[in-house]
C-alpha positions in Angstrom: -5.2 -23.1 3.6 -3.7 -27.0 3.3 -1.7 -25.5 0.4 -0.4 -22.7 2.9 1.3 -25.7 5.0 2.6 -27.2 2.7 3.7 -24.9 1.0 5.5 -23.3 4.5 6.3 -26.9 4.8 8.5 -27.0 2.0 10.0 -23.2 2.2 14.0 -23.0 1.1 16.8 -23.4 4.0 17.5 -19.7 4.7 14.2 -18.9 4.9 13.4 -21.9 6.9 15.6 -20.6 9.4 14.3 -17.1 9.8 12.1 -17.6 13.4 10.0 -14.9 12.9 8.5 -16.1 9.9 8.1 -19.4 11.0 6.1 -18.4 13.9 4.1 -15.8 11.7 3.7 -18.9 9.1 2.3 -21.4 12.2 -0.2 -18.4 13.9 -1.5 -18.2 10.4 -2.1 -22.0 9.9 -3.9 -22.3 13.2 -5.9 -18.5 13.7 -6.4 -18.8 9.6 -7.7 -14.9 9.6 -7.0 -12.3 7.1 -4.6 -10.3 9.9 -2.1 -13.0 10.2 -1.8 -13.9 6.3 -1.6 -10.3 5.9 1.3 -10.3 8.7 3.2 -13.1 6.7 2.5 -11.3 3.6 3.7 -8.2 4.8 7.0 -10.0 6.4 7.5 -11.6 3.2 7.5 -8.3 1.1 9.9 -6.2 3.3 11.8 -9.4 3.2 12.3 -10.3 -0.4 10.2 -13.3 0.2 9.5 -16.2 -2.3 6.8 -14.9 -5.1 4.8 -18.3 -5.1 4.6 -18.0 -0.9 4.1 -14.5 -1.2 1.4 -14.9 -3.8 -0.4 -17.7 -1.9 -0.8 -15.9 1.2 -2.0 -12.9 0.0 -4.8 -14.5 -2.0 -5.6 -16.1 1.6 -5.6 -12.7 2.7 -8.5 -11.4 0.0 -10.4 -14.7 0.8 -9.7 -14.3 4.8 -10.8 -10.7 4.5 -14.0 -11.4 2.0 -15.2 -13.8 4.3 -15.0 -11.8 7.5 -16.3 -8.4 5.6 -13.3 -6.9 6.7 -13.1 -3.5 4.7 -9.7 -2.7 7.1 -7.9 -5.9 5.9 -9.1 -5.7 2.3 -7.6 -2.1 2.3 -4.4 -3.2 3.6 -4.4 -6.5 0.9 -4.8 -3.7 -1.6 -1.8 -1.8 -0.5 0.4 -4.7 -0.2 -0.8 -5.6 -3.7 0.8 -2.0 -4.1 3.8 -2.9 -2.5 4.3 -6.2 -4.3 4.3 -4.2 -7.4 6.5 -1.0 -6.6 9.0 -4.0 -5.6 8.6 -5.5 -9.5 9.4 -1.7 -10.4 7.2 -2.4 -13.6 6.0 0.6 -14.9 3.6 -0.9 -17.2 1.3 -1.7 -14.3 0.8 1.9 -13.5 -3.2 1.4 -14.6 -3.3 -2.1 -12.3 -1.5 0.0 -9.6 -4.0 3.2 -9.8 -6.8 0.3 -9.4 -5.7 -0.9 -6.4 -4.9 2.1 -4.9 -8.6 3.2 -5.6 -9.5 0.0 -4.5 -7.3 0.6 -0.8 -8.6 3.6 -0.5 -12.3 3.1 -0.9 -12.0 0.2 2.2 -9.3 2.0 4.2 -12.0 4.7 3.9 -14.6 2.8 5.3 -12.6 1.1 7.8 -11.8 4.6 9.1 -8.0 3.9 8.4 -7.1 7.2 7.9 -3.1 5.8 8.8 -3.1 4.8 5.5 -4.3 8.1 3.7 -1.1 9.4 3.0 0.6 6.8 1.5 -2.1 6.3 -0.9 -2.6 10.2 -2.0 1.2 10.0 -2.6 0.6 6.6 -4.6 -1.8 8.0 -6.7 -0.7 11.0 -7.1 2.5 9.5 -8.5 1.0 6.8 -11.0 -1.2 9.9 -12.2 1.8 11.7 -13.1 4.1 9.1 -14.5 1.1 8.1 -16.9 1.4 12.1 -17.9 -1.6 13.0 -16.0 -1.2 15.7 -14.3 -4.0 16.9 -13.7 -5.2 14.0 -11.9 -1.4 13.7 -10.2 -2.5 17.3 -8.9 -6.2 16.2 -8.0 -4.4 13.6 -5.3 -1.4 15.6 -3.9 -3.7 18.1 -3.0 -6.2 16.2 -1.1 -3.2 14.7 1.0 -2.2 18.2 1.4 -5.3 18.9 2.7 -5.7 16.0 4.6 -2.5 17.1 6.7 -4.1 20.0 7.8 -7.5 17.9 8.8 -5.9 15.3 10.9 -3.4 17.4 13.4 -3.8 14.7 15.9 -2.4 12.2 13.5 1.5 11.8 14.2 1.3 10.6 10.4 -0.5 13.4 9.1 0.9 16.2 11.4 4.1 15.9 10.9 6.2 18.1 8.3 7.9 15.4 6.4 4.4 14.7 5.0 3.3 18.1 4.4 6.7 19.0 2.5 5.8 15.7 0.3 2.6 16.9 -0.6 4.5 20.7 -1.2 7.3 19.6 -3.4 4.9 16.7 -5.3 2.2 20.0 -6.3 5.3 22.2 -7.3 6.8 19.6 -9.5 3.5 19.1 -11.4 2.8 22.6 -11.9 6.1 23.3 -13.1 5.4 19.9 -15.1 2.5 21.7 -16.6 4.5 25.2 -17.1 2.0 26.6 -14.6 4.4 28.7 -12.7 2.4 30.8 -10.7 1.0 27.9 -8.9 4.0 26.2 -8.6 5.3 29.2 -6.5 2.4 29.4 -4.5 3.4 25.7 -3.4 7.1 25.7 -3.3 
C-alpha cells in the first residue's frame, strides 16, 4: 500500500487534476479496504486510466479482498479483471477471460450478487462462442435467459433489454449451428 501513494503521488498532470480521483486515491490510502481500491480501479477503467496505477490497485483489491474473505469484492476484482481486458480488445485472452468470469461468478454467487448475473452469462456466453463453442455459448445465454424470468424483482433482470439480449444471443448461435428450428423458437 506505500507503493499505492507513491505511486498516486507521482500520477501525470491531467490526471492529477481530476478531483474525483484524487479523493478516491486518498479514501483508499487511509480506509485501505478492497471496496475503495476496487472504486479507484473501477474509476480508472471507465476512465482510460494509467495501466501501471490501474494494475497496482487492483492487485490491492485481490489482496484487500483475500484478506477480508470478501467473496462480493473478489467477484467484482474478477469482473473488472474482465473489463480491463474487453478494453485491450485482445481476443487471444478469450480462455484467461472465460476463467475469470467463472472465477466472478462462483463469488458473485456466494456473495448473493445476483446484480452481476447478467453481465457475466452475457460474458460467457460470448467468449464461448467467439472460441467456436457454441454449445457452451448456448449453455450460458440460456441460463441468463432463465435467470430473467427468476428474478422479476430485479430492475436488472426484469427488464426487456436484457431478456431480448439473451433472445437475439440464443437465435444467433442456433442459426450459427444451422439449427433453425430452435433458432425460431427464440427469435
Amino acid at each position: 500500500t506505500l507503493s499505492l501513494l507513491f505511486l498516486s503521488l507521482i500520477i501525470n498532470a491531467d490526471i492529477v487534476q481530476d478531483s474525483t480521483l484524487i479523493q478516491l486515491q486518498k479514501n483508499a490510502a487511509i480506509e485501505k479496504t478492497a471496496e475503495t481500491y476496487l472504486r479507484v480501479s473501477e474509476y480508472l477503467i471507465k476512465n482510460s486510466g494509467e495501466e501501471i496505477f490501474l494494475n497496482a490497485y487492483m492487485d490491492s483489491a485481490y489482496h484487500a479482498a483475500k484478506k477480508e474473505n470478501s467473496d462480493l469484492y473478489l467477484g467484482m476484482y474478477y469482473k473488472y479483471l474482465i473489463d480491463v481486458q474487453n478494453k485491450k480488445d485482445a481476443t487471444d485472452s478469450l480462455v484467461s477471460k472465460i476463467e475469470n468470469g467463472k472465477k466472478a461468478f462462483t463469488h458473485c454467487r456466494r456473495a448473493g450478487a445476483k446484480d452481476m448475473e447478467p453481465y457475466l452469462y452475457t460474458h460467457l456466453g460470448i467468449s464461448y462462442f467467439l472460441l467456436n463453442k457454441i454449445d457452451s455459448a448456448i449453455y450460458y445465454f440460456k441460463d441468463g435467459l432463465q435467470s430473467t424470468y427468476q428474478n422479476p424483482d430485479n430492475p436488472i433482470y426484469a427488464t426487456l433489454p436484457a431478456k431480448s439480449n439473451f433472445l437475439r444471443f440464443l437465435t444467433i448461435s442456433y442459426k450459427f449451428r444451422a439449427n433453425n428450428d430452435s433458432a425460431l423458437h427464440y427469435a
